[in-house]
PyMOL Python script that loads the backbone (N, CA, C, O; Angstrom):
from pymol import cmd

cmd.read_pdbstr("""\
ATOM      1  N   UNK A   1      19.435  30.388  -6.580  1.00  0.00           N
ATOM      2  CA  UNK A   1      19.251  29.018  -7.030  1.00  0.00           C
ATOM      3  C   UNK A   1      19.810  28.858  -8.431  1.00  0.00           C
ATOM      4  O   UNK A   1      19.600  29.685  -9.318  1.00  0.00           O
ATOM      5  N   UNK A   2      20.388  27.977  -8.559  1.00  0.00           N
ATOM      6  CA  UNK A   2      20.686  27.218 -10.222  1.00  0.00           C
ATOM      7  C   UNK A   2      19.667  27.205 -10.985  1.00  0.00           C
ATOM      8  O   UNK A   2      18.519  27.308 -10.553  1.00  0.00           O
ATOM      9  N   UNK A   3      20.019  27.056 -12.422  1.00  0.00           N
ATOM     10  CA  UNK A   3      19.216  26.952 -13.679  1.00  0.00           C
ATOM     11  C   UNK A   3      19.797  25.429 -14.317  1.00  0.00           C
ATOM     12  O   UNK A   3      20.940  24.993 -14.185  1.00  0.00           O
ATOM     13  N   UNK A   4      19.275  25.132 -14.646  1.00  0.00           N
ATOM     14  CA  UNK A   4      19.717  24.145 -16.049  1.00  0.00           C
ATOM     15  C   UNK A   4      18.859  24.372 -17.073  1.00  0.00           C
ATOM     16  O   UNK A   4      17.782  24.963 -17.145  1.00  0.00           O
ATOM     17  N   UNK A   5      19.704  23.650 -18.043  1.00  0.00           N
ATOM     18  CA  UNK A   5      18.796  23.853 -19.470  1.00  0.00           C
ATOM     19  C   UNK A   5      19.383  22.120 -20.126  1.00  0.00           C
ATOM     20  O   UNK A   5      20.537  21.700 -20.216  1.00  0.00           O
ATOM     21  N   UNK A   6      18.216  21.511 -20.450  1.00  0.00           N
ATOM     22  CA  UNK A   6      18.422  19.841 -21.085  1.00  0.00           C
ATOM     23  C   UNK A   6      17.880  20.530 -23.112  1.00  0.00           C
ATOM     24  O   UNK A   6      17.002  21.044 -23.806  1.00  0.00           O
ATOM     25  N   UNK A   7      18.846  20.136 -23.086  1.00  0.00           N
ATOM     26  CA  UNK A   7      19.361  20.016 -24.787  1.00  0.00           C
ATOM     27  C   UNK A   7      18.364  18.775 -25.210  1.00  0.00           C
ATOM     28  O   UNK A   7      18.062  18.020 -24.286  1.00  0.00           O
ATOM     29  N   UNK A   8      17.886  18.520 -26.360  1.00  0.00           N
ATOM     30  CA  UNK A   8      17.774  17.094 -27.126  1.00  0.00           C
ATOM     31  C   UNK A   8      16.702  16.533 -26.538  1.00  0.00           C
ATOM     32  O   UNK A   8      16.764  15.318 -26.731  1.00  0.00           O
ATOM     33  N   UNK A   9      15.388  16.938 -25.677  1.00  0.00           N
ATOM     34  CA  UNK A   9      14.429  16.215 -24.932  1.00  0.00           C
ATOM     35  C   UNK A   9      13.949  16.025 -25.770  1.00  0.00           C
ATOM     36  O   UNK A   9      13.825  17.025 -26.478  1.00  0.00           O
ATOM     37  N   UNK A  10      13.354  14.756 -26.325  1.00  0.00           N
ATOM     38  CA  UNK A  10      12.108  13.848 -26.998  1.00  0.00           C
ATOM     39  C   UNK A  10      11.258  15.273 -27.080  1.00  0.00           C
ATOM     40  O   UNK A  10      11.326  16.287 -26.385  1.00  0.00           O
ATOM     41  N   UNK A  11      10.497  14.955 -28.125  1.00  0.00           N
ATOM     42  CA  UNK A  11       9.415  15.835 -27.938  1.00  0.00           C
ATOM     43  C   UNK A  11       8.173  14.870 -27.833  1.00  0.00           C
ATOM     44  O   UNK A  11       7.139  15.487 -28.087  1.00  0.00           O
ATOM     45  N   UNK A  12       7.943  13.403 -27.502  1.00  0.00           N
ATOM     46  CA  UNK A  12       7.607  13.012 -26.630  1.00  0.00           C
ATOM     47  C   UNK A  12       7.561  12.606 -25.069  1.00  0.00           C
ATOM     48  O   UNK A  12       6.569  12.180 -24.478  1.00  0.00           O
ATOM     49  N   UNK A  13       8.818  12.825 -24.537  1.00  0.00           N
ATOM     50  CA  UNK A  13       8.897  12.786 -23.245  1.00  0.00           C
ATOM     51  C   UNK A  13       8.475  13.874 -22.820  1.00  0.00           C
ATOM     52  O   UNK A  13       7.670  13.834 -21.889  1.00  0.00           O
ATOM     53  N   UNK A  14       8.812  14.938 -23.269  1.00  0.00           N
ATOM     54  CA  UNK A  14       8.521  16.673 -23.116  1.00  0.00           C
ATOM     55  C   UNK A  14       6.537  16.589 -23.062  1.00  0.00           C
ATOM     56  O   UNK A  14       5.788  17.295 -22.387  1.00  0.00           O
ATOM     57  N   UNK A  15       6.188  15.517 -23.991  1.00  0.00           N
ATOM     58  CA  UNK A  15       4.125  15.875 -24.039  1.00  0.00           C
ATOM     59  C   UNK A  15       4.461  15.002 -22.867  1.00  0.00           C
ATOM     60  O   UNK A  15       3.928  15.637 -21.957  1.00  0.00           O
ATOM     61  N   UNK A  16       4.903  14.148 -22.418  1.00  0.00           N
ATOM     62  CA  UNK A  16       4.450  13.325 -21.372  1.00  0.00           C
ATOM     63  C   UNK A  16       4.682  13.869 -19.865  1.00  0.00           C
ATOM     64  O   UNK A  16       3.981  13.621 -18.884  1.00  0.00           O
ATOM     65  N   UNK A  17       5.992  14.776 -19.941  1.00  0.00           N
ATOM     66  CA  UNK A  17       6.393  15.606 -18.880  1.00  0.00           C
ATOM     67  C   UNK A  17       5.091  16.535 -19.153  1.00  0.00           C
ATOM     68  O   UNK A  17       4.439  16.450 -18.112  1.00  0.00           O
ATOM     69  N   UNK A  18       4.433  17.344 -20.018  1.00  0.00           N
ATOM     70  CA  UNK A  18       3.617  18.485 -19.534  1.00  0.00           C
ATOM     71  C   UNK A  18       1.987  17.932 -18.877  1.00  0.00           C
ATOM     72  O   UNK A  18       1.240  18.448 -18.046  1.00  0.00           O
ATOM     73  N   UNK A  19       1.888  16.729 -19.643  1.00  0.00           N
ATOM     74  CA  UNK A  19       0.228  15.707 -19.182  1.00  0.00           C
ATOM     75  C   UNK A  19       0.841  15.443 -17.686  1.00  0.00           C
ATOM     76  O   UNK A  19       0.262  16.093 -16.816  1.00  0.00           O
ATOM     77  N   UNK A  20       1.731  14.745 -17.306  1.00  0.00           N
ATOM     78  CA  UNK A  20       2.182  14.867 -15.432  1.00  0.00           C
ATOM     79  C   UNK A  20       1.801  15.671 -15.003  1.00  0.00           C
ATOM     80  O   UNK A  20       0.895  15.649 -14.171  1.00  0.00           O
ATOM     81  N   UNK A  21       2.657  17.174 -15.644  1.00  0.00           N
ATOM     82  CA  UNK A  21       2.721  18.425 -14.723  1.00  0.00           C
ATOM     83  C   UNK A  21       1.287  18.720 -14.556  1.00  0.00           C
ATOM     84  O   UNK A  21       1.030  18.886 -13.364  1.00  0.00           O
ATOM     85  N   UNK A  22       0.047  18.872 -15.484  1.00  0.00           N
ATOM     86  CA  UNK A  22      -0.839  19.520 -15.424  1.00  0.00           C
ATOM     87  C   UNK A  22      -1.625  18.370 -14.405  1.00  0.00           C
ATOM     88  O   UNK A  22      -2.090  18.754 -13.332  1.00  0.00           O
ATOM     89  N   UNK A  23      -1.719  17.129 -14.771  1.00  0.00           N
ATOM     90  CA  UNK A  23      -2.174  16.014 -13.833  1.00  0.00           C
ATOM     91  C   UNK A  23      -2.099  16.250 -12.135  1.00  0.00           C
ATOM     92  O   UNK A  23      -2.976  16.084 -11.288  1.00  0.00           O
ATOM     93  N   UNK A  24      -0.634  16.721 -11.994  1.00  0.00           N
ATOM     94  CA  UNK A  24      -0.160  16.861 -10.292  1.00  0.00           C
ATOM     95  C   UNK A  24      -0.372  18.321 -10.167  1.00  0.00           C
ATOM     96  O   UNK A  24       0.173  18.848  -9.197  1.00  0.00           O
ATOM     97  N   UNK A  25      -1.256  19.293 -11.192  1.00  0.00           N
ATOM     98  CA  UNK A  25      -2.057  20.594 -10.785  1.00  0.00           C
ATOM     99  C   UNK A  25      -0.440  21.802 -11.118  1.00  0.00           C
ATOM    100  O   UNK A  25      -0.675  22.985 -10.874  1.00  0.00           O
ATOM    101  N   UNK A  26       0.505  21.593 -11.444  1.00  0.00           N
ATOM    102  CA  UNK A  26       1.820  22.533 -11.107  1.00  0.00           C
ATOM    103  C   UNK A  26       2.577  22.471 -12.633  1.00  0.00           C
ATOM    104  O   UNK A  26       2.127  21.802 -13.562  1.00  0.00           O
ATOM    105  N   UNK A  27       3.479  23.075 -12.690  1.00  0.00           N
ATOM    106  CA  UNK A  27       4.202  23.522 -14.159  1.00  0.00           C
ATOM    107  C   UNK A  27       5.085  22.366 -14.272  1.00  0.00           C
ATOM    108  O   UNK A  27       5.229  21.502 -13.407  1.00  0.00           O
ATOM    109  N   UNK A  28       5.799  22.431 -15.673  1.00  0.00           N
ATOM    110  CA  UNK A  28       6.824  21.411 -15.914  1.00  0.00           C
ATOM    111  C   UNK A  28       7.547  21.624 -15.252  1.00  0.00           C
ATOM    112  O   UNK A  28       7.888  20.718 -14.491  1.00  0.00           O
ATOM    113  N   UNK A  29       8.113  22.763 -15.167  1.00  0.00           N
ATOM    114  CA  UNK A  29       9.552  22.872 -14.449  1.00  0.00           C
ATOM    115  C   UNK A  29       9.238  22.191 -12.519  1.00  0.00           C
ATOM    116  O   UNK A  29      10.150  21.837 -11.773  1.00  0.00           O
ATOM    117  N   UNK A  30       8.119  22.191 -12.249  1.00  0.00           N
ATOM    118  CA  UNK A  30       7.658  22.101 -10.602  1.00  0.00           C
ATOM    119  C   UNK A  30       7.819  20.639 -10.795  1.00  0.00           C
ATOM    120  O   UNK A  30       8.269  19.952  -9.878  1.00  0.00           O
ATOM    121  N   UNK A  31       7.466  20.107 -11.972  1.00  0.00           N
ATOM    122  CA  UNK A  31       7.253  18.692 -11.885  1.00  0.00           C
ATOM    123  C   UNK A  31       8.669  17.851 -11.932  1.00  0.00           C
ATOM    124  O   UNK A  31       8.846  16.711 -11.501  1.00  0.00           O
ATOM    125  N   UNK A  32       9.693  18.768 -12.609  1.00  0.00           N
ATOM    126  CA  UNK A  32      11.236  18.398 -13.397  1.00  0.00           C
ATOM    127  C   UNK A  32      11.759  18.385 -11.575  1.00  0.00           C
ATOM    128  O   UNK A  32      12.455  17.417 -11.269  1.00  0.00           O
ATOM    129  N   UNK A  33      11.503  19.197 -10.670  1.00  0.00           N
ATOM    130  CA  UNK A  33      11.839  19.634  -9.819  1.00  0.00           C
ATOM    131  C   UNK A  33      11.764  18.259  -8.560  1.00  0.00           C
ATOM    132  O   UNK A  33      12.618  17.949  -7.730  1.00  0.00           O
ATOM    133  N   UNK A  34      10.321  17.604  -8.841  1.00  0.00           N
ATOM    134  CA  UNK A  34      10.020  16.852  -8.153  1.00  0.00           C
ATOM    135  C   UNK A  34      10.256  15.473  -8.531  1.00  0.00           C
ATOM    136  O   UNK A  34       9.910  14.640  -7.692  1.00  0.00           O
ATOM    137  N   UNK A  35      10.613  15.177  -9.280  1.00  0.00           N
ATOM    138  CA  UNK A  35      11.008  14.041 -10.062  1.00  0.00           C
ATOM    139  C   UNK A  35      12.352  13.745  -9.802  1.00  0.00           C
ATOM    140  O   UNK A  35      12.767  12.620  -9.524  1.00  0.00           O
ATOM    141  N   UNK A  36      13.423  15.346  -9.948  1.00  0.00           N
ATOM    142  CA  UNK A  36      14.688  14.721  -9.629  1.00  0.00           C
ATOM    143  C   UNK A  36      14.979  14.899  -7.918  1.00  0.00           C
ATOM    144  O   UNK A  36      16.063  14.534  -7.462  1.00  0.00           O
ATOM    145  N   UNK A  37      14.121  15.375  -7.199  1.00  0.00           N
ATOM    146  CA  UNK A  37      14.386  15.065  -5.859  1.00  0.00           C
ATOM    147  C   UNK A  37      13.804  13.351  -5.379  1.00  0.00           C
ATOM    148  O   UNK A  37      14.134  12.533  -4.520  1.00  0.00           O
ATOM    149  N   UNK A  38      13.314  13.382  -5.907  1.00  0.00           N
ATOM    150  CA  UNK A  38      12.522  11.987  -5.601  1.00  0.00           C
ATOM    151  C   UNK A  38      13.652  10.584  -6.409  1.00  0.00           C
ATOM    152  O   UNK A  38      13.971   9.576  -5.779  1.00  0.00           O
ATOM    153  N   UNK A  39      13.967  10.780  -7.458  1.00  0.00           N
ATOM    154  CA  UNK A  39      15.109  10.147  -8.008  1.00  0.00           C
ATOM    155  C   UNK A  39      16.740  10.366  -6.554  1.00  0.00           C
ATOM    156  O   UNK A  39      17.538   9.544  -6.103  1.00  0.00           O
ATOM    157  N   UNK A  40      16.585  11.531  -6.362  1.00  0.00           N
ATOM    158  CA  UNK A  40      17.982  11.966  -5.639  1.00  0.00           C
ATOM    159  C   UNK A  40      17.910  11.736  -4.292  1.00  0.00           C
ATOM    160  O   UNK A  40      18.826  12.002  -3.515  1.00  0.00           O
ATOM    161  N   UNK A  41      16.684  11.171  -3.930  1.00  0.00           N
ATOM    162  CA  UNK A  41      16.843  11.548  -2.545  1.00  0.00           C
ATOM    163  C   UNK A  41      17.438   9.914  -1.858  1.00  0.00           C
ATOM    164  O   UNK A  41      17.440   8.845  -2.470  1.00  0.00           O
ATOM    165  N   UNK A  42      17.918  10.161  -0.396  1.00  0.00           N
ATOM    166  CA  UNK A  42      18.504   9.205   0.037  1.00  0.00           C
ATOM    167  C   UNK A  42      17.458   7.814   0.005  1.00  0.00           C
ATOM    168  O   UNK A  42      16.261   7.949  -0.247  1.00  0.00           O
ATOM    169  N   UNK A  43      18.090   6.440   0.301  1.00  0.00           N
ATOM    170  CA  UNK A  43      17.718   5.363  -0.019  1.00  0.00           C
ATOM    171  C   UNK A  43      17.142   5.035   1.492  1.00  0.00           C
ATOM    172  O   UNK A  43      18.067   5.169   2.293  1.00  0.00           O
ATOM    173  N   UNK A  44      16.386   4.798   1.891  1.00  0.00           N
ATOM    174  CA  UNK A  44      16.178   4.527   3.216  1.00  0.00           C
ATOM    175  C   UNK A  44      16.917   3.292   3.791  1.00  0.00           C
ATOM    176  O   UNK A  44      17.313   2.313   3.159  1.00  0.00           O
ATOM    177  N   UNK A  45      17.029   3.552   5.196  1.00  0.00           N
ATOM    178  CA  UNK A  45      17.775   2.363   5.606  1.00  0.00           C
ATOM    179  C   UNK A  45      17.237   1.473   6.569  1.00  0.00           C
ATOM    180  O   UNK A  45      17.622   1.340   7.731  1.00  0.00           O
ATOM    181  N   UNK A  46      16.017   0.677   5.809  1.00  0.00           N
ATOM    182  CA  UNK A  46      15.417  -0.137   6.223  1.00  0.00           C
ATOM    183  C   UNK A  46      15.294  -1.490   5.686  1.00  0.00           C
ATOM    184  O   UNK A  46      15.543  -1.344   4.489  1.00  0.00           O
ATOM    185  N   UNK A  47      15.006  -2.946   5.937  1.00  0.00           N
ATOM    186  CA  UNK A  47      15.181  -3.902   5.713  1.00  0.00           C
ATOM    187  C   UNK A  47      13.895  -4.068   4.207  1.00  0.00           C
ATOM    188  O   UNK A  47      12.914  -3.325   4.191  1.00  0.00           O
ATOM    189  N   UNK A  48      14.020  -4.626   3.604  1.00  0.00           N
ATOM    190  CA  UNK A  48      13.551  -5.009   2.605  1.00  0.00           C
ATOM    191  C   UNK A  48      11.960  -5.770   3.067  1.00  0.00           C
ATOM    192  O   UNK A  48      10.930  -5.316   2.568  1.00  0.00           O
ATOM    193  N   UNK A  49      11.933  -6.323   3.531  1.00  0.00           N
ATOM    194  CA  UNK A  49      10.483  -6.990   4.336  1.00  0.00           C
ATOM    195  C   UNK A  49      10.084  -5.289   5.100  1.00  0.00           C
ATOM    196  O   UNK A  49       9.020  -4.852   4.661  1.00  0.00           O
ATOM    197  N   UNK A  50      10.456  -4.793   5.646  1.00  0.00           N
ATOM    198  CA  UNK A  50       9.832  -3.132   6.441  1.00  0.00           C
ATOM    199  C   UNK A  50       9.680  -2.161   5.070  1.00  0.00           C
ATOM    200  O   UNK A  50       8.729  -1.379   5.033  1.00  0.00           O
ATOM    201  N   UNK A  51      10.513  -2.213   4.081  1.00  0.00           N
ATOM    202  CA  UNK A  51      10.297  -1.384   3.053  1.00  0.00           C
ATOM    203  C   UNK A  51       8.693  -1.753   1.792  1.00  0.00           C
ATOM    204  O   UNK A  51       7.890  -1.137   1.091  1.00  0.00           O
ATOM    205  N   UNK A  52       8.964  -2.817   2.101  1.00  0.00           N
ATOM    206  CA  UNK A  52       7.354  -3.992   1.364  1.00  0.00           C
ATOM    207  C   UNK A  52       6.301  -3.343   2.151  1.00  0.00           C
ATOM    208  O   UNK A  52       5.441  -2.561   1.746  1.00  0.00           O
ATOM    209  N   UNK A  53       6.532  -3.862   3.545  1.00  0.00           N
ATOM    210  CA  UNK A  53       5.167  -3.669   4.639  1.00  0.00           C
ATOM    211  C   UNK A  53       4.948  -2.226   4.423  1.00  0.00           C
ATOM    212  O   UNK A  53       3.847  -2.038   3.905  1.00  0.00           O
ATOM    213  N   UNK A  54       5.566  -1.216   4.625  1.00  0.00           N
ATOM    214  CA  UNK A  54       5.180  -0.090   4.436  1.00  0.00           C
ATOM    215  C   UNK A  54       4.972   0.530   3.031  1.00  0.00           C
ATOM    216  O   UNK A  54       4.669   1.720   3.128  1.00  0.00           O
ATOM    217  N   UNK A  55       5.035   0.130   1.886  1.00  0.00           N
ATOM    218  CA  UNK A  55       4.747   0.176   0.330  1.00  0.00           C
ATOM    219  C   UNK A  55       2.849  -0.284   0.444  1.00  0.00           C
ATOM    220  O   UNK A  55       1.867   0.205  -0.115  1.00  0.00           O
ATOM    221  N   UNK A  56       2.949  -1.020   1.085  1.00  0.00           N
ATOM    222  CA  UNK A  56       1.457  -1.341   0.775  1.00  0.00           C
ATOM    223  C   UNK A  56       0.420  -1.502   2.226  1.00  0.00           C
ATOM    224  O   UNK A  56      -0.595  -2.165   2.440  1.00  0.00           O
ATOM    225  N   UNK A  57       1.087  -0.717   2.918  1.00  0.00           N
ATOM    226  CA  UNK A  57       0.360  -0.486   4.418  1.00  0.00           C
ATOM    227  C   UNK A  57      -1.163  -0.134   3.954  1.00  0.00           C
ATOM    228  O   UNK A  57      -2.148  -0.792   4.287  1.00  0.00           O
ATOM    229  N   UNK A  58      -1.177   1.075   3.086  1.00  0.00           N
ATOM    230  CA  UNK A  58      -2.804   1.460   2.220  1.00  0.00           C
ATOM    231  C   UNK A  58      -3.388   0.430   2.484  1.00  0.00           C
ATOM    232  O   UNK A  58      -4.283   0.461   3.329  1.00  0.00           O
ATOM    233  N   UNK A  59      -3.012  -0.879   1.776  1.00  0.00           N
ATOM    234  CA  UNK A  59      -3.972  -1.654   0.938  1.00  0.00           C
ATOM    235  C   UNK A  59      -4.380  -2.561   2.348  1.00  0.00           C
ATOM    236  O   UNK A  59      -4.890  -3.665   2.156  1.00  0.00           O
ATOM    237  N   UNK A  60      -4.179  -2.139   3.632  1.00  0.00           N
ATOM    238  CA  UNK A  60      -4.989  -3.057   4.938  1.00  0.00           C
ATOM    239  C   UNK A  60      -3.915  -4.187   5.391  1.00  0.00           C
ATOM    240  O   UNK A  60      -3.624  -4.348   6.576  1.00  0.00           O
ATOM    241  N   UNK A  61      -3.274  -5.065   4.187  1.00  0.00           N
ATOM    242  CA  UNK A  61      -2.565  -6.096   4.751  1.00  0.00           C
ATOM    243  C   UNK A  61      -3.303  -7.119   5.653  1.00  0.00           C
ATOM    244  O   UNK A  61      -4.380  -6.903   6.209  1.00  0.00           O
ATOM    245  N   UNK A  62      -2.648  -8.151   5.714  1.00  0.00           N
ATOM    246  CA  UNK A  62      -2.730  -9.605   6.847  1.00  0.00           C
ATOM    247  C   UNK A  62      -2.001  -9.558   7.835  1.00  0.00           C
ATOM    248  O   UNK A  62      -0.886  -9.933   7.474  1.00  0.00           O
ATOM    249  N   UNK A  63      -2.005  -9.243   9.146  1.00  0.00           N
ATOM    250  CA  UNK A  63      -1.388  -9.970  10.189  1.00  0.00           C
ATOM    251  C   UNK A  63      -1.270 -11.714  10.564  1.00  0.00           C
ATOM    252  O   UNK A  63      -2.140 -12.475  10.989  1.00  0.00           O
ATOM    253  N   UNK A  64      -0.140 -11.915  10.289  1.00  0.00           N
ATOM    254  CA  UNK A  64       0.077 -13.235  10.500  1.00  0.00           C
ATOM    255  C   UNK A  64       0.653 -13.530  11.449  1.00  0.00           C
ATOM    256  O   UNK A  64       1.720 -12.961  11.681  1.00  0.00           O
ATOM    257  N   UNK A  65       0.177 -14.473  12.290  1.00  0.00           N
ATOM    258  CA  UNK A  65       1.034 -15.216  13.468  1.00  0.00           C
ATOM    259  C   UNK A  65       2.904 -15.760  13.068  1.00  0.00           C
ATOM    260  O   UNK A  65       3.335 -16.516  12.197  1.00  0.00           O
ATOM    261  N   UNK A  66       3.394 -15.211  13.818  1.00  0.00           N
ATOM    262  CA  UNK A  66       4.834 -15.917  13.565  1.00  0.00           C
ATOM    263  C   UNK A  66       4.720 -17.095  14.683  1.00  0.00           C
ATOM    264  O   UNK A  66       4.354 -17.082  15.858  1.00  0.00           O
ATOM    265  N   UNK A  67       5.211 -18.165  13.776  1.00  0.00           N
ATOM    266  CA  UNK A  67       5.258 -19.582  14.282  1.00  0.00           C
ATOM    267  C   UNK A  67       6.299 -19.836  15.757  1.00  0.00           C
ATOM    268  O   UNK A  67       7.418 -20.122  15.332  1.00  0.00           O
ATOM    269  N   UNK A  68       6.299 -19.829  16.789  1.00  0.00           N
ATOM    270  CA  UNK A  68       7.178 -20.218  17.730  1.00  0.00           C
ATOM    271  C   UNK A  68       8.534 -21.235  17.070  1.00  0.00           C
ATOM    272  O   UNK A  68       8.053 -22.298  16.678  1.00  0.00           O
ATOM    273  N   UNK A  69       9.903 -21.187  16.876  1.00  0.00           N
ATOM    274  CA  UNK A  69      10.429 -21.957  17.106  1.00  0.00           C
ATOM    275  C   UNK A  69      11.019 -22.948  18.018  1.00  0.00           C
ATOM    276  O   UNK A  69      12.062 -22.559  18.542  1.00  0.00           O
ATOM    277  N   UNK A  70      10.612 -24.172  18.359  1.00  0.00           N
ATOM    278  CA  UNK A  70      10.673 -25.104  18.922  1.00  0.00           C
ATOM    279  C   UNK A  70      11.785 -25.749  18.909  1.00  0.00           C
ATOM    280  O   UNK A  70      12.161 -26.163  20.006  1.00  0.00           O
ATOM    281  N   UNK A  71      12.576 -26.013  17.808  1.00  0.00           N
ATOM    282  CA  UNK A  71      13.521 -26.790  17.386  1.00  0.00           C
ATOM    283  C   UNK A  71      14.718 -25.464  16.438  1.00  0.00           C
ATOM    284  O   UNK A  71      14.292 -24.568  15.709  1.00  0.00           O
ATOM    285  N   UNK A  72      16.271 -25.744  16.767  1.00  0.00           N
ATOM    286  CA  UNK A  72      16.948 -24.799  16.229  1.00  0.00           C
ATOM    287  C   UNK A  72      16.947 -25.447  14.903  1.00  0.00           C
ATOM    288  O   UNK A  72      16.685 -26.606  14.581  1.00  0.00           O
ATOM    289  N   UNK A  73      17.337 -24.325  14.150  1.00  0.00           N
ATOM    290  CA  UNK A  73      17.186 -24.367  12.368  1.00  0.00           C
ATOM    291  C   UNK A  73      18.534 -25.804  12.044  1.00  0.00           C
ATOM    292  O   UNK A  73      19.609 -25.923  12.633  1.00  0.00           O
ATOM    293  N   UNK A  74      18.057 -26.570  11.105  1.00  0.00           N
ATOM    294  CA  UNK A  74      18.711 -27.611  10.326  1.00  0.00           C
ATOM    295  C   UNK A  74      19.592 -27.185   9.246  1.00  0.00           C
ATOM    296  O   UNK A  74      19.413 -25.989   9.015  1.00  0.00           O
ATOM    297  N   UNK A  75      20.633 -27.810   8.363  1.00  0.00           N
ATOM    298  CA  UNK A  75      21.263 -27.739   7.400  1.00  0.00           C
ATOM    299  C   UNK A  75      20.063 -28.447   6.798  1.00  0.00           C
ATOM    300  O   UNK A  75      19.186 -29.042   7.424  1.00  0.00           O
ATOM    301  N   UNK A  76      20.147 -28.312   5.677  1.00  0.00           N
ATOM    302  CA  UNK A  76      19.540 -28.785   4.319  1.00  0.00           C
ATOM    303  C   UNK A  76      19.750 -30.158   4.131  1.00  0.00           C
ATOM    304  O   UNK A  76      20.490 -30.474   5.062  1.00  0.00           O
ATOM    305  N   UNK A  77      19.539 -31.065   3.514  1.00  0.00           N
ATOM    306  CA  UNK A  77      19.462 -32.516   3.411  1.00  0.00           C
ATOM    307  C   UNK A  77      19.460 -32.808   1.404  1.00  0.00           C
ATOM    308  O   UNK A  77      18.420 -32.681   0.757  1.00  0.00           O
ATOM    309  N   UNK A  78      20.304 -33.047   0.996  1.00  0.00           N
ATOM    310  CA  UNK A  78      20.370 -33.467  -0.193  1.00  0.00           C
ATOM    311  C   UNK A  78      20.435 -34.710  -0.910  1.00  0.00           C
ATOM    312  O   UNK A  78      21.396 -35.363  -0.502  1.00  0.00           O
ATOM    313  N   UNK A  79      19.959 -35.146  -1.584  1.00  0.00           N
ATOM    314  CA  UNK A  79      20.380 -36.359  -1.987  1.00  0.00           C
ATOM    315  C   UNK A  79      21.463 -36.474  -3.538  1.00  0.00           C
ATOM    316  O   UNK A  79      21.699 -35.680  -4.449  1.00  0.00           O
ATOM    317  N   UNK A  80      21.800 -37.531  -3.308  1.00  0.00           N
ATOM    318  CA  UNK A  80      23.080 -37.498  -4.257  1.00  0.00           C
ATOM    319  C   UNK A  80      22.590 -38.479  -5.484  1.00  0.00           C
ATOM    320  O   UNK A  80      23.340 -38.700  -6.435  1.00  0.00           O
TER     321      UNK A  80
END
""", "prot")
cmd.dss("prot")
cmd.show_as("cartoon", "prot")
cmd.util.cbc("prot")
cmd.orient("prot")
């Protein structure tokens, strides 16, 4: 496996990287590890309304009735 080494880290980002690491129970470097896979990893390829619904599936959500359309969709109506 590779090494890196980051030059110039804040030595506040560095206290804030070690309060994470110890928070999520694992070392800085475990945490540096998980941070840039989670930054790197692919974008899912799901619709933006499925990416919402499932962000907050936890929190129970509303099932809502979708309305039958009856009538096909209109242009817009403006006045001048």
């Amino acid at each position: 496996m590779a090494s890196i080494t980051i030059r110039n880290l804040d030595d506040e980002l560095k206290a804030e990287l070690r309060l994470a690491a110890a928070r999520h129970g694992h070392s800085m470097e475990e945490e540096v590890r998980l941070i840039l896979r989670r930054a790197l990893a692919p974008v899912p390829q799901q619709g933006l309304g499925s990416r919402i619904r499932q962000r907050f599936a936890e929190e129970g959500g509303v099932e809502l009735k979708t309305p039958s359309r009856q009538q096909r969709p209109r242009a817009a109506e403006f006045e001048e």
